[in-house]
C-alpha positions in Angstrom: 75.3 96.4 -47.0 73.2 95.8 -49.9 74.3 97.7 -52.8 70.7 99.4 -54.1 69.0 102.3 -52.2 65.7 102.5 -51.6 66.1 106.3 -52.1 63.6 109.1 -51.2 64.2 112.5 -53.0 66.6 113.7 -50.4 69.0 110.6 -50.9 68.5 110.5 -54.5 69.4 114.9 -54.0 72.9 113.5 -52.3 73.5 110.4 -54.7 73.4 112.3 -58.1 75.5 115.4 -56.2 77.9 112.1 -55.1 78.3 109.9 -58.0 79.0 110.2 -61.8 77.2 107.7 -62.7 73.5 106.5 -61.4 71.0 104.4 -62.3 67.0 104.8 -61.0 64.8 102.3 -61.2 61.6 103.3 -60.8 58.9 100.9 -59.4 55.7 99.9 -57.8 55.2 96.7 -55.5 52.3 95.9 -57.3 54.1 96.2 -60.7 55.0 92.6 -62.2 57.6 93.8 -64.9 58.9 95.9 -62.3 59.3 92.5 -59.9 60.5 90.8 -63.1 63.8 93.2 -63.3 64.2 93.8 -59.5 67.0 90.8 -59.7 68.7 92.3 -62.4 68.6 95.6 -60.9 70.3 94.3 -57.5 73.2 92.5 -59.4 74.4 95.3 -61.5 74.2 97.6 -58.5 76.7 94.8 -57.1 78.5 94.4 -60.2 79.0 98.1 -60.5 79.6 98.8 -56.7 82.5 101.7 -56.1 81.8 102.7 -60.1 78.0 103.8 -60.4 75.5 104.1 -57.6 71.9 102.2 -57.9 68.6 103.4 -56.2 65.0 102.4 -56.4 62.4 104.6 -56.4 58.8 103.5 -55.3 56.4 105.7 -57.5 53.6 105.4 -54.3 55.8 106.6 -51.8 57.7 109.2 -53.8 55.1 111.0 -56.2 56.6 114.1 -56.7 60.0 112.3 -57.6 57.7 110.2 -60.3 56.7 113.3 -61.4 59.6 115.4 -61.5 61.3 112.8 -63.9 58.0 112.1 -66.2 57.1 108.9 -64.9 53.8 107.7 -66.6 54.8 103.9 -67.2 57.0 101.3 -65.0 59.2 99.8 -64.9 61.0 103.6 -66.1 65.0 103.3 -65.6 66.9 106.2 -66.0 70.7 106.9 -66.2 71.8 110.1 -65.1 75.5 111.5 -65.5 76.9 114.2 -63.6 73.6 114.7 -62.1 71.5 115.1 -65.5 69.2 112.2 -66.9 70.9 110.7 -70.2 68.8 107.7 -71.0 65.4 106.8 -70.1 64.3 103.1 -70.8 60.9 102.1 -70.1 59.9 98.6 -69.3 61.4 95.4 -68.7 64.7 94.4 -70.2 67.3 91.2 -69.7 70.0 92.1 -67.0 73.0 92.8 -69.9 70.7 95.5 -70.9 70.7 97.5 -67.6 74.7 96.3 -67.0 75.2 97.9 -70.5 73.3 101.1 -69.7 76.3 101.9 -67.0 78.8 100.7 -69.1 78.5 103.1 -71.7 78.8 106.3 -69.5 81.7 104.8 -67.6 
């Protein structure tokens, strides 16, 4: 099972109700930064796995989600606790970065 969800808003709805901890990457296929940190993304969602859940969010497909949070630049990550954004980085970063975003709300 791969640990990142490509989430629509309904599965992101149930993985902030279910978690403590998740991280959103939001993205665009066409988006080179955003193809840049994909890697990272998938090996902290690994490296995390049972602790913090990770989802991607394509900003084409999912508009209104891209919205809702303020998206206007990608790569946008955003950590959100107990179902509340907490930290919103924008643009690409090394892996340790994004590992160290989770580890700090654990």
């Amino acid at each position: 099972m791969m640990a990142v969800v490509h989430a629509t808003a309904e599965q992101l709805k149930v993985m902030l109700e279910e978690n403590k901890i998740v991280l959103v990457d939001f993205f665009a296929t066409w988006c080179g930064p955003c193809k840049m940190i994909a890697p990272f993304i998938e090996q902290v969602a690994e490296e995390f796995a049972g602790k913090a859940a990770v989802a991607k969010i394509d900003v084409d497909e999912e508009p209104e989600l891209a919205a809702q949070f303020g998206i206007e630049s990608i790569p946008t990550v955003i950590v959100f606790k107990d179902g509340q954004p907490i930290n919103v980085e924008i643009g690409a970063h090394p892996k340790a970065f994004y590992a160290n975003l989770i580890e700090m709300h654990l």
